[in-house]
C-alpha positions in Angstrom: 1.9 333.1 -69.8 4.2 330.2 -71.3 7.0 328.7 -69.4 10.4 329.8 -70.6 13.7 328.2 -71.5 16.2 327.6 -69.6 14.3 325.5 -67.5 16.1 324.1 -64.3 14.5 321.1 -62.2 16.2 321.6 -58.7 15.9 318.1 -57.3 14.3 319.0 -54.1 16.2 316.8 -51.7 19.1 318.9 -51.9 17.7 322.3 -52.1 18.9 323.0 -48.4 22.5 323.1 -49.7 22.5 325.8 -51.8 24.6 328.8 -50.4 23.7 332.3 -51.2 27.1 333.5 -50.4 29.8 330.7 -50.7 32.1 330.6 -47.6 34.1 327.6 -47.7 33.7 325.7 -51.1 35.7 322.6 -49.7 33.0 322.0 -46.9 30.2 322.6 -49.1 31.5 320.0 -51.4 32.3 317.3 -48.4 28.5 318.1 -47.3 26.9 317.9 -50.4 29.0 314.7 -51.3 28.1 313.3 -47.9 24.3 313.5 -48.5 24.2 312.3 -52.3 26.6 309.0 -51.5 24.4 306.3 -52.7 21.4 308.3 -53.6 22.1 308.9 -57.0 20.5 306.9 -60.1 23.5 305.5 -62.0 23.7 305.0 -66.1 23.3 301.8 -67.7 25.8 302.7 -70.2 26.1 304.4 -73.3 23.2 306.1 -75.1 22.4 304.5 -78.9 19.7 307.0 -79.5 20.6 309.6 -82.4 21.8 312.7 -81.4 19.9 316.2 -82.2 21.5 318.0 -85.5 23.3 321.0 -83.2 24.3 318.6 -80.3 27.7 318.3 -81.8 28.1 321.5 -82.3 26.8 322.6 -78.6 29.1 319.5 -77.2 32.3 321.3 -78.6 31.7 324.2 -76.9 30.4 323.0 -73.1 33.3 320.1 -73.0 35.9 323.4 -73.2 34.1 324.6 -70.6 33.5 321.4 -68.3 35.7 319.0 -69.7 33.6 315.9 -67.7 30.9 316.5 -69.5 29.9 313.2 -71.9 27.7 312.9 -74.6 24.5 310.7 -74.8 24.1 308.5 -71.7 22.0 305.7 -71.3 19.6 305.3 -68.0 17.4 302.5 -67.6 13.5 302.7 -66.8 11.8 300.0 -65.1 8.5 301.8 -66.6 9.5 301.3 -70.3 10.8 299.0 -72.7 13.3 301.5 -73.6 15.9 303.4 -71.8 15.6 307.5 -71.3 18.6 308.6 -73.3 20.0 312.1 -71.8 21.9 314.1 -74.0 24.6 315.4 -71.8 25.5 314.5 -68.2 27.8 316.6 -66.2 29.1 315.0 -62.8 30.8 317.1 -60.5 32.9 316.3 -57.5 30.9 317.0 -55.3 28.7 314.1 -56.3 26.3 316.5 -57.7 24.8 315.1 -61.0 23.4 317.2 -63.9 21.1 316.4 -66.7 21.2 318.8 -69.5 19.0 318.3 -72.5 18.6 320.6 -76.0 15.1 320.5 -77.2 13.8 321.4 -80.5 10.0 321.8 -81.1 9.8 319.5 -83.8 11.3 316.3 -85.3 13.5 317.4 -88.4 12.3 314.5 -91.0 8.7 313.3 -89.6 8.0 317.2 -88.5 6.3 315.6 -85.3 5.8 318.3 -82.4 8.4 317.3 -79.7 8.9 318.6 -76.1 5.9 320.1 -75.7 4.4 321.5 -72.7 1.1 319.6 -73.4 2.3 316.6 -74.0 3.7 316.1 -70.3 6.4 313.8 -71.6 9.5 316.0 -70.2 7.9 316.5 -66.8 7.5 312.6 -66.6 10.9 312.5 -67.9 12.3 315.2 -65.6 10.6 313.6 -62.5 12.5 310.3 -63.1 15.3 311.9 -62.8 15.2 314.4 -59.7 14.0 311.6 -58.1 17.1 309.4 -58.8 19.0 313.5 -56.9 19.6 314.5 -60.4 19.5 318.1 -61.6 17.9 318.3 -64.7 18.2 321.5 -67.2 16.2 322.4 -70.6 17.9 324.3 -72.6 15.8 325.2 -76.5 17.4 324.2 -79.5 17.3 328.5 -80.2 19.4 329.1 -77.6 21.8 326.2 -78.0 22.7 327.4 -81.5 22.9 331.0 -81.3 23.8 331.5 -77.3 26.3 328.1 -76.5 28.5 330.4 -74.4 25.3 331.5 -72.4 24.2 328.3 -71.6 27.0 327.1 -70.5 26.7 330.2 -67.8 23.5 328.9 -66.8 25.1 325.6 -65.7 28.0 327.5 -64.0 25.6 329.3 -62.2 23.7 326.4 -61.0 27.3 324.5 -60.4 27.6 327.6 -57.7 24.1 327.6 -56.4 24.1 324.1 -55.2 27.7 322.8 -55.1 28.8 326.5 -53.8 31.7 325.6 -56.8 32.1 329.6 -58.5 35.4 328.2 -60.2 33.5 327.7 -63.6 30.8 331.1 -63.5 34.2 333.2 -62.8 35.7 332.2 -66.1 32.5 332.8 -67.8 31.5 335.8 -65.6 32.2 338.5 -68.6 29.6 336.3 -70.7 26.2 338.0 -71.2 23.1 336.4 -69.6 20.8 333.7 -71.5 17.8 335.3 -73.1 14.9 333.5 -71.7 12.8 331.2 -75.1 9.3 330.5 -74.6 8.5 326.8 -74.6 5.3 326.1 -77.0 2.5 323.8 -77.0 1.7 321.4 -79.8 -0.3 323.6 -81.4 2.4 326.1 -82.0 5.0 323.6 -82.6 2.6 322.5 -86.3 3.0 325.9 -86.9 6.9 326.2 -86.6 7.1 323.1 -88.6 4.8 324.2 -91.4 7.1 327.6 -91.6 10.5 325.5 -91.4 11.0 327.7 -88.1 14.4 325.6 -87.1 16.1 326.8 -90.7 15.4 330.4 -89.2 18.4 329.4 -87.1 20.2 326.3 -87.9 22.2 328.1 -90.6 24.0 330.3 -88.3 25.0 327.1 -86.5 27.4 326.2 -89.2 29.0 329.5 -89.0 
């Protein structure tokens, strides 16, 4: 069976702070503050990569929902020449630092497969940064275009799970849940290029 989308890496050093029933957000935040101070892998700065064709489009939609969320950020890794580029970063007041990436199955002009669960290239990426106490969340390209809303309920929920902060999954609570996308293997993602799978739903994007 294929892992699905949307794909949450929990970084495990602050699993123990997720509430199942929030009693007193303010202490949960002082705590959860408390144990991240310091521990948490910084940016170097601003991202030059090139952004995704429906990253725009998604960014308009989660910044009116978390208005601290910033576009293409810049972290620097010692094990490459290059630094990881994330596509969105959300930092909360608690300290709690989040990760959220759109991935499409191919590149649009070369075609090439990309995040592919094969090619271990995300779960290298995702390590580096739960182990800099980073949350990291996959969202597919799918579900970014046609279910923006939703995903921004899968971070709320997440926002409540670990930071016990329910203020942003209340305003979305009427919101339906996110449809769950398989993720595909570089076999499949040929296929999907060879059909032009992304037009299937890029168009309603510009909608």
């Amino acid at each position: 069976m294929s892992p699905n989308y949307p794909k949450p890496a929990v970084v495990k050093n602050i699993s123990h702070c997720q509430p199942t029933t929030v009693i007193n957000k303010k202490r949960n935040e002082i705590e959860l503050s408390q144990l991240l101070s310091g521990k948490v892998l910084q940016p170097t700065g601003q991202s030059d990569a090139t952004a995704g064709v429906s990253e725009q489009s998604f960014y308009q939609v989660i910044n009116r929902i978390f208005p601290s969320v910033i576009q293409g950020v810049a972290f620097q890794n010692p094990e490459f020449s290059y630094p990881y580029s994330a596509d969105f970063v959300l930092l909360h007041s608690s300290g709690l630092s989040i990760d959220i990436e759109i991935d499409e199955p191919y590149v649009g002009n070369t075609l090439a497969p990309h995040h592919c669960t094969d090619q271990g290239k995300d779960d290298t990426r995702n390590a580096f940064f739960t182990n800099g106490n980073w949350i990291v969340i996959r969202f597919s390209e799918k579900q970014a275009v046609k279910y923006p809303l939703r995903c921004c309920k899968v971070i709320a929920s997440v926002l409540a799970q670990v930071a016990g902060d329910c203020t942003y999954l209340t305003k979305l609570q009427k919101i339906p849940d996110l449809p769950t996308d398989p993720m595909w293997t570089t076999k499949q993602a040929k296929k999907w290029a060879c059909a032009d799978y992304r037009k299937t739903y890029l168009p309603n994007y510009w909608k």
